[in-house]
C-alpha positions in Angstrom: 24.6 32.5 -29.9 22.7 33.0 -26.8 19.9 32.2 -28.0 21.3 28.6 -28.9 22.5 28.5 -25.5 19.0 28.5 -23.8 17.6 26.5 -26.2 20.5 23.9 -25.0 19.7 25.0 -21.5 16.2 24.4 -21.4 16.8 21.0 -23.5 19.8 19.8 -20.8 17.3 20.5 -17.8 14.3 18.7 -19.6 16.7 15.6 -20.0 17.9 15.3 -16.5 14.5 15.8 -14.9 13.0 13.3 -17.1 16.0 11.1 -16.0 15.5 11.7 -12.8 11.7 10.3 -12.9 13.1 7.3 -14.7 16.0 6.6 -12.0 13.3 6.5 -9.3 12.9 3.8 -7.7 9.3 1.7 -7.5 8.4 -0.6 -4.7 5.2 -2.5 -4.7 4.2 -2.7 -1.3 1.1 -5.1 -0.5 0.0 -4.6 3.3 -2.5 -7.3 5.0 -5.1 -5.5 7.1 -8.3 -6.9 9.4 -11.6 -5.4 9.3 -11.7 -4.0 5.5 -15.6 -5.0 4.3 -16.7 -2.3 1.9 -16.2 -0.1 -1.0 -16.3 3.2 1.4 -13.5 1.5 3.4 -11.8 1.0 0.8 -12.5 4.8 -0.5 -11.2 6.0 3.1 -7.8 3.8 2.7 -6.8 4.9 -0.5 -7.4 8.8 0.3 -5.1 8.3 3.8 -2.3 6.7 1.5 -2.3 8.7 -1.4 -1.6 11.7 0.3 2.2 9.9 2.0 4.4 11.9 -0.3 5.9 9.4 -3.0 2.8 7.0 -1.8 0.5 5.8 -4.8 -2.4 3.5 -4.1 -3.0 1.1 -6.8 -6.0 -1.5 -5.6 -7.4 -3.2 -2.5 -8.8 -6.9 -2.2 -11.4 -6.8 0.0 -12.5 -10.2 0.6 -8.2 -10.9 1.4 -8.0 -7.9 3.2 -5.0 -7.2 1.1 -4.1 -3.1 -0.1 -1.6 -2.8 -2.6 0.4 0.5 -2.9 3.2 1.6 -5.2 5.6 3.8 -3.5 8.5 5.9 -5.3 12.0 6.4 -3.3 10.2 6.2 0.0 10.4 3.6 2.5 7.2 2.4 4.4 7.8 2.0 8.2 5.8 -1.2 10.7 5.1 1.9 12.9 3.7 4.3 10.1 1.5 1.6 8.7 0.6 0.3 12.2 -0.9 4.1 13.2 -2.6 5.1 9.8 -4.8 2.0 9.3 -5.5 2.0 13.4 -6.1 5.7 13.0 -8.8 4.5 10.5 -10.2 2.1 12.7 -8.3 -0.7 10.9 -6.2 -3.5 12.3 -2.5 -3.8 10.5 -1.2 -7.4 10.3 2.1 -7.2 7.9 3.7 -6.2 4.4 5.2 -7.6 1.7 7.5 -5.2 -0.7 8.7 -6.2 -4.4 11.3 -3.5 -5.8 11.3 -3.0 -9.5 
């Protein structure tokens, strides 16, 4: 019998964390930025983002100067945007977000 039980245990946990992932949810965030020109830029961008906890990066535009970023239960701020790309000697302009 208590061997079922932790078989029923481990299954109940699995479930709910699996549920959890699915319940998250996803905005797609796409951020306007002056002064993007190359593929190293780019490169320099995407590592800054990527490590914002919930933060994905997902593709940047360069000739539009638009960065596009998928972001999980987390809330990008004008200020937080404002001092990361300026931080990377980048200008921010504005964002656009699309919950799904």
């Amino acid at each position: 019998m208590k061997h079922n039980l932790n078989k029923f245990t481990l299954a109940l946990l699995l479930f709910l964390s699996m549920t959890q992932v699915a319940m998250a949810a996803k905005t797609i965030y796409s951020i306007r930025v002056d002064g993007l020109a190359c593929p190293y830029c780019a490169y320099g961008i995407e590592k800054k983002l990527n490590e914002l906890d919930g933060v994905k990066f997902r593709s940047m535009d360069l000739d539009k100067g638009i960065v596009t970023v998928d972001t999980y239960d987390v809330k990008l701020q004008e200020d937080q945007l404002k001092q990361l790309f300026q931080d990377s000697g980048f200008t921010y302009r504005n964002k656009t977000e699309k919950t799904e």
